[in-house]
C-alpha angles and dihedrals in degrees: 000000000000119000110238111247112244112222124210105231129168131229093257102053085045086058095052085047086056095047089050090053089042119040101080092058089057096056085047095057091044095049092053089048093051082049091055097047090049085053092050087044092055095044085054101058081048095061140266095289098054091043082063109043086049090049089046084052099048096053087054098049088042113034 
């Protein structure tokens, strides 16, 4: 069995290695947020009951 080598690294070159790992979640949330504006957006042009029965809806598909 061979040992695993540890490597030294500093606090700067572990936080690039998180915003590698990261980045592309974040464009993910965003981009489901951007979704769910543009739906409320939407709802809104329709009227005011339809704005809350979307939003009603909503809250129940995406607690």
């Amino acid at each position: 069995m061979f040992a695993p080598k540890l490597v030294a690294r500093g606090w700067s070159e572990e936080l690039l290695a998180t915003f590698r790992l990261g980045w592309p979640l974040v464009v993910a949330q965003l981009a489901g947020m951007a979704l769910n504006a543009t739906d409320v957006i939407m709802m809104g042009w329709l009227g005011p009951n339809e704005l809350a029965a979307g939003s009603l809806a909503t809250s129940m598909l995406f607690p």
